[in-house]
N, C-alpha and C positions, 0 to 999 in steps of 0.2 A: 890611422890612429883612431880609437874607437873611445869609448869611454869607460869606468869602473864602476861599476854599484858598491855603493855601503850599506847594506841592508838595514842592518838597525841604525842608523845614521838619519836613513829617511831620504838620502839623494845618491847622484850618481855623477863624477865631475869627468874633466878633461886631466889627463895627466899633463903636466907642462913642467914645471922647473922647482927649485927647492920652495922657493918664495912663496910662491902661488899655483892654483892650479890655472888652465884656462878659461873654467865656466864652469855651476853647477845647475844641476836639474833636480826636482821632486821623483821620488820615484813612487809607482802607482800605490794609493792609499795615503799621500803625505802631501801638503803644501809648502809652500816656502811665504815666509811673513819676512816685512824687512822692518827695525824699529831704527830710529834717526833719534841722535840726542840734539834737543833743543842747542846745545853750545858744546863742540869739544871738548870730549871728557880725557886726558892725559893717560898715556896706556897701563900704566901698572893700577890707578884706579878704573879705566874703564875694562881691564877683563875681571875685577873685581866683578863690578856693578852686569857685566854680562851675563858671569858665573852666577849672582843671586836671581837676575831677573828669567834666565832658565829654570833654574831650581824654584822658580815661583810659578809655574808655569806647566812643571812636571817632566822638563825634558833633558836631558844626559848632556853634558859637555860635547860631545861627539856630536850635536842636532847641530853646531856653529857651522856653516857654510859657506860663509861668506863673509865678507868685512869692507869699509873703507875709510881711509884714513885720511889724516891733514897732519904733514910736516912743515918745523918751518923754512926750510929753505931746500932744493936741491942737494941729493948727496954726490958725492964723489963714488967713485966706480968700486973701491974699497969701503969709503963708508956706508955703501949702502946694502954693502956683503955684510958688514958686520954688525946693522939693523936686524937686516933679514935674519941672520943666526940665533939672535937673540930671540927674534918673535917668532920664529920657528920651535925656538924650544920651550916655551909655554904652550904652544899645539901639540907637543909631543908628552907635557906632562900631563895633558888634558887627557891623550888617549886619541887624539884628531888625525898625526900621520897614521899612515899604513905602509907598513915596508918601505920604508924609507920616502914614499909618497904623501906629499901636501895637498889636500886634497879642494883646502877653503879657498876660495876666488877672492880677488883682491884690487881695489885700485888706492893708491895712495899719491895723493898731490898736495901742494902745497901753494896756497894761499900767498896772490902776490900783495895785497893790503894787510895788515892786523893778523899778520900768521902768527901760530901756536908760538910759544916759547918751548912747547916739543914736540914729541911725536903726541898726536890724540884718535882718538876714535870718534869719526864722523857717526856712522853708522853701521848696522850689522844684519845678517840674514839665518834664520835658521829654520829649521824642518817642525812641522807641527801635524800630527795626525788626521787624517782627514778622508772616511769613506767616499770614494767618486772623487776626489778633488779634482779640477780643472788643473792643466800641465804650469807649469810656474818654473821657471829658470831666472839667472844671475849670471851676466859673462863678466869674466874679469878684467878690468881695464887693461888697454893697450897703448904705447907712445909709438913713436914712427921706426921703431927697431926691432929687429926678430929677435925673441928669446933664443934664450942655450948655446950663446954662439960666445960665450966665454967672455965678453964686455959687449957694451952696447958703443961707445963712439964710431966703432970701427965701421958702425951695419946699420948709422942710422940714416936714414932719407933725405936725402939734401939737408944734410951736413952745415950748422951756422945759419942756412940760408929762409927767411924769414921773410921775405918779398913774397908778394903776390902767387907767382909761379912757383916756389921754394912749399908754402903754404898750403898749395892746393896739392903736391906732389905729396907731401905729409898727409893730407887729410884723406887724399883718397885711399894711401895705402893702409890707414889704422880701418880708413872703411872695410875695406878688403877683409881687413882681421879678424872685425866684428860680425861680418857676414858668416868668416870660416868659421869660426867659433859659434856661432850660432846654429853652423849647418850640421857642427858635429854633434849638440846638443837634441838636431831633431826641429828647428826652430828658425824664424826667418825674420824681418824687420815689423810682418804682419802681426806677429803675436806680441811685441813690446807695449810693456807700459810706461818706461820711462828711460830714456836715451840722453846723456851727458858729455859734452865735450868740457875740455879742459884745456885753458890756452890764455896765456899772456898778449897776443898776437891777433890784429883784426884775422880772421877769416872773411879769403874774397869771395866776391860774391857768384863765380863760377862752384864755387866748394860748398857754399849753402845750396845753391842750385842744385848739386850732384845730392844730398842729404834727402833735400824734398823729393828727386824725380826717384829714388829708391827707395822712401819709403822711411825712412829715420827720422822724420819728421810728423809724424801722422799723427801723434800727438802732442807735436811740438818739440823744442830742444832746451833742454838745461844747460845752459852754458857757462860755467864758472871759470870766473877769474883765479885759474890757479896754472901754477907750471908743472909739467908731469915730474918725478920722483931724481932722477936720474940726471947731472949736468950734461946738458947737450941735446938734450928733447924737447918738442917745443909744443906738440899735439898729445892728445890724447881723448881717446872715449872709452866709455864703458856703455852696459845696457840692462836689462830686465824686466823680464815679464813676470810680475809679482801684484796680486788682486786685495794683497792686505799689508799696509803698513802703519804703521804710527810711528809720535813723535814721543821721545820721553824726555825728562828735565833733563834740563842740561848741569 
């Protein structure tokens, strides 16, 4: 599996599943900027506020590449088909799929303290022109289960188990993820700027071990108190190498 260029887009992703793609990249002559809203903006106002602050900007619906989200709780295997349907077709009235492909990378978890009353928009990435720019990518979060395999309980990583061993067997396999996904992009732990797990759950100290001696950690780890997207998953990261971000109002 290789990847797609979007030419006028400004990047280039991994095909993966309706929802999301697996990761995107700059493609030469474009950056990728990431902005972070101060407080969870509720979805139907934050593609709003996405839609203006492009268009402030000078840049096409189609520059959106990326996103990440805060739900408040875990959906169910159906409710979280019939999320995705919906935020999928706002990227299709954007002009964002291509042939039936999603092209924007995605992670979406939910907040186990003070979570949203909905879905919100944490944060967003998009393509900005840029002669010589330095290479810049976005992989899309992962939990402990392989996409496209028609539900997740059925394929995910020790199953319930939350213990120590249960923990580290989750963490190393999302590691796994984020390496492939990175390798497909061209890209390795050396190029990140900023690396995120996401977990209700201590991670043992054999699992932080594995992060530091490969390199996930090199400049540290974000760690958020939040559960991935899905009931029945208990891990999650995502990653990126991205040299310009800011934060706006929340």
């Amino acid at each position: 599996m290789g990847t797609i260029d979007i030419a006028e887009a400004g990047y280039r992703f991994i095909p993966a599943v309706m929802q999301y793609s697996g990761g995107v990249a700059a493609l030469p002559g474009f950056r990728l900027e990431r902005a972070r809203f101060a407080n969870p903006v509720p979805l139907a106002e934050g593609w709003r506020r996405i839609a203006a602050f492009l268009d402030g900007i000078g840049r096409p619906r189609t520059a959106f590449a990326a996103c990440e989200l805060r739900s408040p709780a875990p959906f169910t295997e159906a409710g979280f088909a019939t999320f995705n349907a919906a935020y999928a077709g706002v990227l299709g009235e954007w002009g964002v799929i291509r042939e039936g492909r999603n092209p924007v990378a995605r992670s979406n978890v939910c907040p186990r303290l003070s979570p949203p009353g909905e879905p919100c928009f944490h944060a967003f990435v998009y393509t900005v022109p840029e002669a010589g720019a330095a290479p810049s990518f976005a992989v899309a979060g992962s939990g402990e289960a392989p996409e496209g395999k028609g539900n997740y309980r059925d394929h995910i990583v020790a199953l319930d188990d939350t213990s120590p061993a249960g923990m580290l067997a989750k963490g190393r396999w999302v590691l796994g993820e984020m390496e492939c996904r990175m390798g497909l992009l061209g890209f390795g732990w050396a190029a990140t700027t900023g690396v995120q797990a996401y977990t209700v759950h201590p991670m043992p100290p054999t699992l932080t071990d594995d992060l530091v001696a490969r390199g996930a950690a090199r400049h540290g780890l974000t760690w958020q108190d939040c559960r991935p997207p899905v009931e029945g998953l208990d891990y999650e990261m995502d990653c990126r190498g991205i040299a310009f971000e800011r934060v706006l109002p929340g």
